[in-house]
C-alpha positions in Angstrom: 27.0 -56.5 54.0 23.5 -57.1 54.3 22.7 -53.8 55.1 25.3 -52.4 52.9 23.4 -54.0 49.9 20.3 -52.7 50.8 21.3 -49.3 51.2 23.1 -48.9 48.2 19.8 -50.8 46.2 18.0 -48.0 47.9 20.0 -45.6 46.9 20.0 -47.1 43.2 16.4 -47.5 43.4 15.8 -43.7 44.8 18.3 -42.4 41.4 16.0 -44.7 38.9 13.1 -43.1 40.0 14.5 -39.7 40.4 15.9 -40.4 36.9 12.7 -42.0 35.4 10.5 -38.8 36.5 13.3 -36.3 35.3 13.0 -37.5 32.1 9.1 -38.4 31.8 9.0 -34.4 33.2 11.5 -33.7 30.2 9.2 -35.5 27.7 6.0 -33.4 29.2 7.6 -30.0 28.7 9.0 -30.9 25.6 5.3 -32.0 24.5 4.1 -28.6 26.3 6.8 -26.8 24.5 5.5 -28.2 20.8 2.0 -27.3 21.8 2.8 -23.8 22.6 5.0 -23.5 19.1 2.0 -25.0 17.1 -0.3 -22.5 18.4 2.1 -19.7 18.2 2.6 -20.5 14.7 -0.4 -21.0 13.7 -1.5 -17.6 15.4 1.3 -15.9 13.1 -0.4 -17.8 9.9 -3.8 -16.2 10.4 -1.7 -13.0 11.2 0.1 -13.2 7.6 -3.0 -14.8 6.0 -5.2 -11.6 7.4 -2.4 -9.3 6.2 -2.3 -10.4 3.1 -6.1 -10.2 2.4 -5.5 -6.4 3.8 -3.0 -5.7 0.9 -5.0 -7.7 -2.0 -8.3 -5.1 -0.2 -6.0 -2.2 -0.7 -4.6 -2.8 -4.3 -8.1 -3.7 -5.3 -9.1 0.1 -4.1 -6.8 1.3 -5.5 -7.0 0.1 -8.8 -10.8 0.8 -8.8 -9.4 4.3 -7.8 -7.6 4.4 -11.3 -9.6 3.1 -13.2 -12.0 6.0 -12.2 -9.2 8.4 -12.9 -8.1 7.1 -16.2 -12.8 7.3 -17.5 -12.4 10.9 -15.9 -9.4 11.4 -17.8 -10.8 10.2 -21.1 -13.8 11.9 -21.0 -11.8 15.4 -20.7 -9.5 14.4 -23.3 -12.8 14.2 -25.2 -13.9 17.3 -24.3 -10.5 18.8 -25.4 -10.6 17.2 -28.5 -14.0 18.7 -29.1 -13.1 22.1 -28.3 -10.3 22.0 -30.4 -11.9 20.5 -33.5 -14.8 23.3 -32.7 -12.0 26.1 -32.4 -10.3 24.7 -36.0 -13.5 24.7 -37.6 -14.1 28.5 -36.6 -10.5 28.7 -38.0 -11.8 27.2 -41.4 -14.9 29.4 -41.3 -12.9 32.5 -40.8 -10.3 32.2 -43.6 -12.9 31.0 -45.9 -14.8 34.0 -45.1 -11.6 36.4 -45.2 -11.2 38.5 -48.5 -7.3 37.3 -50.0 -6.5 40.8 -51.0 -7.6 42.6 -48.1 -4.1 44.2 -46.5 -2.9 41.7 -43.9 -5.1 39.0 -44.6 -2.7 36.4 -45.5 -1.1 37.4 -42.0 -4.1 36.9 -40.0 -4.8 33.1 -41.6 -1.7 32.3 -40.8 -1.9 33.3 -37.1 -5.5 31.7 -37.3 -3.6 28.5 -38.5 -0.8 28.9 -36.1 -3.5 29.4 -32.9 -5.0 26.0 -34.3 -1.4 24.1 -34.4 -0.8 25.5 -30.7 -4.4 24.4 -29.5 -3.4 20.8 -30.7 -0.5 20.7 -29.1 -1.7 22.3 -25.8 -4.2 19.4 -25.4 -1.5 16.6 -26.5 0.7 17.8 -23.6 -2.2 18.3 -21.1 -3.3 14.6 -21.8 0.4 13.4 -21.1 -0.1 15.5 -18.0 -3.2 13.8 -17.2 -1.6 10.2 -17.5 1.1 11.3 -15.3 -1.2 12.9 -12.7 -3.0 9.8 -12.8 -0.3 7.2 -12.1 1.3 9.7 -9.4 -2.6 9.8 -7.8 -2.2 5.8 -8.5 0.9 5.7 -6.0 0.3 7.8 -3.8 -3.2 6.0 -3.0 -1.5 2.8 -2.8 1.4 4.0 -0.4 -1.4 5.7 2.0 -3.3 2.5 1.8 -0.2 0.8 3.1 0.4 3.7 5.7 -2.8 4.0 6.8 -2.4 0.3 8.7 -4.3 -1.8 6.2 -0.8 -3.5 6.3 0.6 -3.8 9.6 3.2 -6.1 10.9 
């Protein structure tokens, strides 16, 4: 029995050890395994924290981009208004220069009037043109931006 008993304590011993280094193996790849996640997450942070400094970069473009367009787009809307205040003074010239009882007259200052009405509101449409154009220029530059790759996942 002797022997019996030292076998099977062999064998006991032999399944402890076995045992003990199966689970200080377990221990080591589970430590392994949390290393690898903490750097692969980390790794995605900068990704996302790079990405997002490449779409804060792109809106910032493309904001300086509109407000370009919207100074371009008030100085012709200035320019329009002068040419249309020039145009109505003309106008005003004209049908104080015109004779009242000349045949047609009264006909001709009112087309002259009528022109000036129709300038106005040829420049107030083409400046609501102008703030539409803008906004579309707006998204489309912001869209490319983001096409372009200054956004990629």
């Amino acid at each position: 029995m002797n022997r019996l008993s030292l076998i099977l304590a062999a064998i006991v011993a032999l399944g402890g050890v076995f045992a003990g280094g199966q689970l200080l193996g377990d221990k080591r790849g589970y430590a392994r395994a949390q290393g690898e996640y903490a750097v692969a997450y980390a790794e995605a942070e900068a990704a996302a924290a790079e990405q997002q400094k490449a779409l804060m970069r792109a809106v910032e473009r493309v904001a300086e981009n509109a407000e370009q367009e919207r100074n371009a787009m008030q100085s012709r809307l200035t320019a329009a208004d002068d040419s249309v205040e020039r145009l109505r003074q003309t106008i005003r010239d004209a049908n104080a220069r015109a004779d009242p009882g000349a045949p047609g007259e009264l006909d001709a200052a009112r087309a002259r009037s009528l022109l000036a009405e129709c300038t106005g509101k040829y420049r107030d449409m083409a400046h609501r043109a102008d703030k539409l154009r803008a906004t579309v220029i707006g998204l489309q530059d912001y869209v490319r931006a983001l096409g372009q790759g200054a956004v990629t996942p």
